[in-house]
N, C-alpha and C positions, 0 to 999 in steps of 0.2 A: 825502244817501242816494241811492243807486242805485233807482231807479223800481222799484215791485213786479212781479214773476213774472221782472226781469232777473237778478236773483238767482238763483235756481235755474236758469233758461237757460244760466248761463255755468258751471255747473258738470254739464256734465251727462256729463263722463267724469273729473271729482272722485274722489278718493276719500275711505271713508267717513265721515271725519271733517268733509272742505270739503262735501259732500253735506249732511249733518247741520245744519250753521252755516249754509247756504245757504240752505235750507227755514227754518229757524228763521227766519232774520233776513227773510225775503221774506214771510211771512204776518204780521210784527211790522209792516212797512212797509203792508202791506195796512190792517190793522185800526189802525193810526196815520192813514193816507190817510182812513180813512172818516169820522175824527173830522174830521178838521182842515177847516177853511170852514165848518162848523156854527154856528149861531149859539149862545147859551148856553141857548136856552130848546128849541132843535132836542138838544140834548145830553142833553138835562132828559127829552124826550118821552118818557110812555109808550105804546107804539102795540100793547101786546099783555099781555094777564092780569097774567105776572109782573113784578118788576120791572125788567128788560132795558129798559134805554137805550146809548144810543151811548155815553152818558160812562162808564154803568157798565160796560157790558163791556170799556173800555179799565183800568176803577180796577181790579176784578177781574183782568186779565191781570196788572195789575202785580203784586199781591199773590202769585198764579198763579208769579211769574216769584220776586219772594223766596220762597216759598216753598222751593219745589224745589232753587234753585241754593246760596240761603244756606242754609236751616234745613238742607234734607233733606243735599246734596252737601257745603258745608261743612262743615255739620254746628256751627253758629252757634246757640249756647244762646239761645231765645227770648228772655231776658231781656236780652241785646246786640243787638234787631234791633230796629226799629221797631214796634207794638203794633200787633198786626193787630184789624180793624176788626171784624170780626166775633167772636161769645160763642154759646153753646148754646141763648139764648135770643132770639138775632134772628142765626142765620146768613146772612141775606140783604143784612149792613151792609157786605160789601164791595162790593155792586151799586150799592146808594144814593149819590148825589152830596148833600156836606153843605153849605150855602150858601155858604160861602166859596169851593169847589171851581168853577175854570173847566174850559176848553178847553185852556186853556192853560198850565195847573196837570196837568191829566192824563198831557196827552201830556209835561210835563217830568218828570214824576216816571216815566211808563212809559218814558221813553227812559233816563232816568239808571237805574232797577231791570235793564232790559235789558242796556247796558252793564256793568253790578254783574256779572249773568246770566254774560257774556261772558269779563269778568274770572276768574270764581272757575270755568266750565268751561276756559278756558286753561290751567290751573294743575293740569289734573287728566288723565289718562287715561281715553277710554272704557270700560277697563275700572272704573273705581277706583269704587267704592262709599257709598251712605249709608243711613241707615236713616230709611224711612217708619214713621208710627206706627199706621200700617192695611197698607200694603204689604210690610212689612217691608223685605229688602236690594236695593236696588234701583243700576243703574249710570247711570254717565252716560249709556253709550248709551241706555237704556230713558228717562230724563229727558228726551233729545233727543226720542226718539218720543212720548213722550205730553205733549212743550211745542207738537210741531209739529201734533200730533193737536187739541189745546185750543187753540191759537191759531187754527188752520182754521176749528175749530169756529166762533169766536165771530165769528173774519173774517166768514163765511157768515152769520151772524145779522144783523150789520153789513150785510152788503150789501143782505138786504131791508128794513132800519131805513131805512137811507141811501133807499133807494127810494120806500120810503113818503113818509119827510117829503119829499123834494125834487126826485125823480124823477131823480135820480145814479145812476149807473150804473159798472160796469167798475171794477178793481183799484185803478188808479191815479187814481182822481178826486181 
């Protein structure tokens, strides 16, 4: 994978489409980078109230990433996707790392969900449509903005995780 912020650098008279893809996939590499070199109990750390770890905001992205691409855009009847981890009465289980869960385990299932991601927006037109069950009709393009908007997000959380436990610094560690 192309080292993070080069992505976006090389597209930067893209259009909207390569633009979109670019930003996406460069904040994926970001908050992948952040994980990776961690140890399993660095992954584990909670260094702040809620439950936000390094491992979980990568498990979260992924779920983040089926959600949107397959449920909402495919439009992939839950009962043919994988059983997402969280219920109305512990919404916070796709944060949670379950003991079996590595480093190494996270980042293969958020690269494989990613690419899933990649796959099933191919296949579609910015304009083309799915339906949230709080947003209502939403498009691809609006999916791209608020993948790259929450992937930012968590990158940024990541980077002051990554700093606390190890004193890491910068996109591409």
């Amino acid at each position: 994978m192309t080292e993070p912020l080069t992505l976006a650098a090389q597209a930067t008279t893209a259009d909207e489409r390569a633009l979109f893809e670019a930003f996406l996939d460069n904040y994926r590499a970001v908050a992948r980078a952040k994980l990776l070199g961690t140890s399993e109990s660095a992954a584990r750390k909670r260094l702040v109230p809620s439950a936000t770890t390094l491992g979980g905001l990568v498990k979260h992205l992924r779920w983040v990433e089926l959600g949107w691409f397959q449920r909402v855009l495919a439009g992939i009847p839950a009962e043919d996707l994988p059983p997402v981890p969280w219920t109305d009465e512990d919404p916070d289980a796709d944060f949670r790392l379950e003991p079996e869960e590595t480093v190494a385990s996270l980042i293969a299932e958020y690269d494989a969900q990613c690419e899933l991601s990649r796959e099933v927006a191919r296949a579609h037109q910015l304009s083309d449509t799915g339906l949230h069950r709080t947003h209502g009709t939403v498009s691809l393009r609006w999916i791209y903005l608020h993948l790259i908007e929450e992937t930012a997000r968590h990158a940024g959380q990541m980077d002051i995780l990554r700093e606390q436990l190890d004193g890491a610094v910068g996109p591409e560690i």
